[in-house]
N, C-alpha and C positions, 0 to 999 in steps of 0.2 A: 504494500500500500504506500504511497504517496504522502511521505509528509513533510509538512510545511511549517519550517522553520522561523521565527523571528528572532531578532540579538536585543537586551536590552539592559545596560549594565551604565556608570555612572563615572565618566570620563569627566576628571576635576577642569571646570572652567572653558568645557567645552561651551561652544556657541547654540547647541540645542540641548532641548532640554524633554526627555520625555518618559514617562509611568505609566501604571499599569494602566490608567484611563485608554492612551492610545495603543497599548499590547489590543486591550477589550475593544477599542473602534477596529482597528483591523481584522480581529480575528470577523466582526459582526461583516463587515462589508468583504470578507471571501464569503463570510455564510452568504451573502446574498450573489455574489457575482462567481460562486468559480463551483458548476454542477458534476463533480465528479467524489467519488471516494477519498477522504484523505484526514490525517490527523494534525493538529496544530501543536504545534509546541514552543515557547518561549524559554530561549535559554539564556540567562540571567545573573545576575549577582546578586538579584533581592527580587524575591518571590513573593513579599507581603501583597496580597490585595489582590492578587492576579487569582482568576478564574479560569485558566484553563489549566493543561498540563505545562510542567516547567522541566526541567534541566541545570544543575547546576554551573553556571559561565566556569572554566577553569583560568588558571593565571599564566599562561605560554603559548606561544611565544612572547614574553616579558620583550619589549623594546621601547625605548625611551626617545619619544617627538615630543615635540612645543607642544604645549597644551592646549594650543589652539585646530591641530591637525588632527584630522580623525586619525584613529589609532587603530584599527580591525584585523592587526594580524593575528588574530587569537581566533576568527574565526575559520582560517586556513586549517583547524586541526581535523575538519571534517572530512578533509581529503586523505587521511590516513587509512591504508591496506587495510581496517579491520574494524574501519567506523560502521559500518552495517550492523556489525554488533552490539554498538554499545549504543548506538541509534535505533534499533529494533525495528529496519525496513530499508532495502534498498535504493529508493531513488529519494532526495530531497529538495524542496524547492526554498529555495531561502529567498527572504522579502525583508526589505527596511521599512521601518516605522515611519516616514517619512513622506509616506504615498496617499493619493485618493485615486480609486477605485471606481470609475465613473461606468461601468459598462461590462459584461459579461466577458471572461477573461477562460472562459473552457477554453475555448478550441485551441488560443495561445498555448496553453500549460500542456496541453495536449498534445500539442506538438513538439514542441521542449523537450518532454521525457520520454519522445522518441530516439534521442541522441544523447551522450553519453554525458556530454555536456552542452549544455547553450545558456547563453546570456543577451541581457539587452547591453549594446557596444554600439551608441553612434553619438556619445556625449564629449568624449576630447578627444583631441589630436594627439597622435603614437598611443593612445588607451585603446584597445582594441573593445575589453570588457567593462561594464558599469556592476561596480556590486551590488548595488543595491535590489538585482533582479537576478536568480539563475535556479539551474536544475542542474544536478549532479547523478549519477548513477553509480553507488557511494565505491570504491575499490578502484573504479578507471581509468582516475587520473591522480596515482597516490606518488607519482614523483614531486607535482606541485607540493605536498610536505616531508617527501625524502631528501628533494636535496633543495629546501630552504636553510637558509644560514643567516644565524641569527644577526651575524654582521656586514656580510658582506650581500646579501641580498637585497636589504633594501638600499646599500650603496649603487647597485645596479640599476636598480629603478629608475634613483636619482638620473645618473651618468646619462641616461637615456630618455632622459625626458619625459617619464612616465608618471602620470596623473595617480596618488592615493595609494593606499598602502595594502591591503590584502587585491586591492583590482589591480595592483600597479603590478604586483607579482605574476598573478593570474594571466597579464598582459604580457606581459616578459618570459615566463615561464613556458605557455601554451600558442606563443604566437596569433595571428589573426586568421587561422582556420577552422573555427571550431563555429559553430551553429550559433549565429548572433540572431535575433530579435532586434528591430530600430521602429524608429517615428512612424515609419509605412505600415506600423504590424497594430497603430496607435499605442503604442510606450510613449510616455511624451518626459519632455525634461519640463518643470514650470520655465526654471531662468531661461530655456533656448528657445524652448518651440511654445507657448505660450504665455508668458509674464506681457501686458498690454495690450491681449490681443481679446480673441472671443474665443471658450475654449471651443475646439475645431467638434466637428460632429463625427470624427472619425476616432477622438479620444478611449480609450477604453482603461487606461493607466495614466496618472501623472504623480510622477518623483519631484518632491521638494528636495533637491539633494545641494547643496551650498551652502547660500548665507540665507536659503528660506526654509519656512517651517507652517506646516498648511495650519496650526492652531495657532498662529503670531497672529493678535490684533493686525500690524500692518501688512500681513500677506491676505488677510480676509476680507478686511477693505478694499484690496486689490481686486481681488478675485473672490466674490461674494456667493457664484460659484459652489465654492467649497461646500459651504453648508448643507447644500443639497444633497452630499453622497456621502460627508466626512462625521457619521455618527455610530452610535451604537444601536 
């Protein structure tokens, strides 16, 4: 069975900010938009208050960025040769808290966990993947956490230009052939493909992934929008 992952753990003086409220708005807006079998799970640092099933967040890969950068290499452990087991299901779909859900999202997921991997990849230049959206088919692709190195990996990223820190690897690691997802599949970025516009009618996804956040007073304002699809 197909489960569907979210990360939610508590990165000091990070620029968003988010709890089990929006773990509970997303898991409600798959309940409404994604008709297939599948389990939710939130894997975490702090499980008060959450309603569904959780997972305890572990602490490694340990790597130290500005505290202003997202820091996601700890969710790379899932790619390890033997995470089926400790996952209790072969394929995972991992989703950021940071999303509205505007539109029925089957046949998307559906097609995703035909391939062993795919991501949505058409947010930065040399980033081929966006983390904030992917399917894994858990054993695959377990060199991405055999030969990550806790120092010199994400110097590589750097060197190369590559946008963010568990997608930067991802991007680096697996190259740009693996089964992407983009804007044409409606994945929408808000800052690229919608921030002042109308959202498009071909929407089915949109990632606040930057300096916005779909529950910020001034992104609501913006995009009023939101409320329509962003609840429990």
């Amino acid at each position: 069975m197909l489960k569907v992952i979210c990360w939610k753990w508590v990165q000091p003086n990070y620029r968003s900010k988010f709890n089990q409220k929006h773990v509970h708005i997303l898991k409600s807006m798959l309940e409404r938009n994604l008709d297939m079998e599948y389990d939710f799970l939130c894997i975490t640092d702090n499980p008060n208050g959450l309603n569904c099933k959780t997972m305890p967040l572990w602490d490694y890969p340990k790597i130290y960025l500005p505290e202003k950068r997202p820091n996601c290499y700890r969710r790379l452990r899932v790619f390890e040769k033997n995470a089926a087991d400790w996952l209790n299901t072969d394929t995972i779909l991992s989703i950021d808290l940071d999303v509205v859900i505007v539109d029925n999202i089957t046949e998307i997921v559906s097609n995703m966990i035909q391939h062993d991997f795919s991501a949505w990849g058409d947010t930065a230049v040399n980033t081929h993947y966006n983390g904030s959206f992917w399917t894994l088919k858990l054993g695959t692709r377990s060199s991405v956490w055999d030969e990550f190195d806790l120092v010199q990996s994400p110097k590589i990223v750097n060197r190369n230009s590559i946008v963010g820190s568990d997608q930067g690897w991802l991007s680096y690691h697996l190259g740009g052939d693996e089964n992407k997802i983009t804007h044409a599949d409606g994945i929408l970025s808000y800052r690229l493909h919608v921030k002042g516009k109308e959202l498009p009618d071909t929407a089915k996804m949109v990632f606040f992934h930057g300096n916005y956040d779909p529950q910020s007073k001034e992104t609501l304002s913006e995009a009023p929008w939101i409320k329509d699809y962003y609840f429990e």
